[in-house]
N, C-alpha and C positions, 0 to 999 in steps of 0.2 A: 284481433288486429285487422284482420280483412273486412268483419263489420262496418269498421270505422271510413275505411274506403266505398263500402257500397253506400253509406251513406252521402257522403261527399260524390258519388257520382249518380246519385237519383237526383240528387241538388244538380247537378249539373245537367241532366234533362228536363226534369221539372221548370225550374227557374224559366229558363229561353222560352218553356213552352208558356206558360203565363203571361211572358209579354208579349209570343207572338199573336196568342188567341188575345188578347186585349187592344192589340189592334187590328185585329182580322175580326171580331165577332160586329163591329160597331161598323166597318166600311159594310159589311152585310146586312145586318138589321135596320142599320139608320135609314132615313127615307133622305130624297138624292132628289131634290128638285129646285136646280138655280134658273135666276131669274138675272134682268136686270140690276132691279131694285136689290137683291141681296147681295149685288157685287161692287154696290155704291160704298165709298166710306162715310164708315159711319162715327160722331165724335161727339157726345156727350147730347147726343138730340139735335144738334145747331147743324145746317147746313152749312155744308161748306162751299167757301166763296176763293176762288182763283186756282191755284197750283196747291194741290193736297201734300204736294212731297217738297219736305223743307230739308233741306242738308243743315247739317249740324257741325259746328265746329271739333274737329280732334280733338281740340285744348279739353272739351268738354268729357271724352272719353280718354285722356291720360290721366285727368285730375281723378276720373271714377277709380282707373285703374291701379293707381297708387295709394288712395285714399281705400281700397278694396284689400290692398295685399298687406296696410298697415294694419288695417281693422282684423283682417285674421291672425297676424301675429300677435297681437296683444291676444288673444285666444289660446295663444299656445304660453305667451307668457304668463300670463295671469296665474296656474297651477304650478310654475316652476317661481313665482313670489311669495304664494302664497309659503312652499318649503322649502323655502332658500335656506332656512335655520337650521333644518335637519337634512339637507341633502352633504354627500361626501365631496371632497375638492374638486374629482370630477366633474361631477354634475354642475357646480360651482361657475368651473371654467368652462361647460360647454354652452351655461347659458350666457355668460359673457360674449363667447365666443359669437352665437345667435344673434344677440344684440351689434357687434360690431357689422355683422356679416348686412344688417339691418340699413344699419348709418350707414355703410361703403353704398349701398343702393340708393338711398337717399343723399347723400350727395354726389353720386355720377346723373339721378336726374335732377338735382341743382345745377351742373354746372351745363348738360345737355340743355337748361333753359325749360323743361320742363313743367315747371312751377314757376314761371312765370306768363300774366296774364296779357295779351297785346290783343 
């Protein structure tokens, strides 16, 4: 039984150390020489002409962010359609349940105006 812990607490040192030497071994080794020119933007080869920083509409980050939290649900559903036939009334009702929880979201940002485009 205590094996099983020291296991889980070498994982606990190990792990952090991995990530910290992966980004400590590369700020050291990597070679470190800006310039000008490396701190221009740079976009597909084309130079750029006037104001490089464009502000972007919200509307443009709600619709990602809805359209993002729809698309991982259907992820979680998709396994609980495929056994809907052999799952117990439980499970039945809690996918139901999922899907309502779904729609309430979808349409509080319907009526927030959300999903619509001005």
């Amino acid at each position: 039984m205590q094996t099983d812990w020291l296991y889980i607490g070498i994982m606990l040192v190990v792990a952090p150390t991995f990530a910290i030497l992966a980004l400590i071994i590369p700020r050291i080794l990597a070679p470190h020489k800006p310039s000008k020119l490396k701190s221009e933007t740079y976009e597909c080869g084309i130079q750029t002409v006037g104001d490089t920083w464009v502000q972007f509409k919200a509307q443009y980050y709600n619709f990602a962010l809805i359209f993002l939290i729809f698309d991982v649900e259907i992820v979680f559903l998709f396994p609980w359609a495929i056994a809907y036939r052999q799952l117990p009334l439980f499970g039945v009702i809690e996918g139901i349940l999922f899907i309502l929880i779904l729609v309430a979201g979808l349409i509080y940002a319907w009526k927030k105006g959300l999903l619509e485009w001005s």
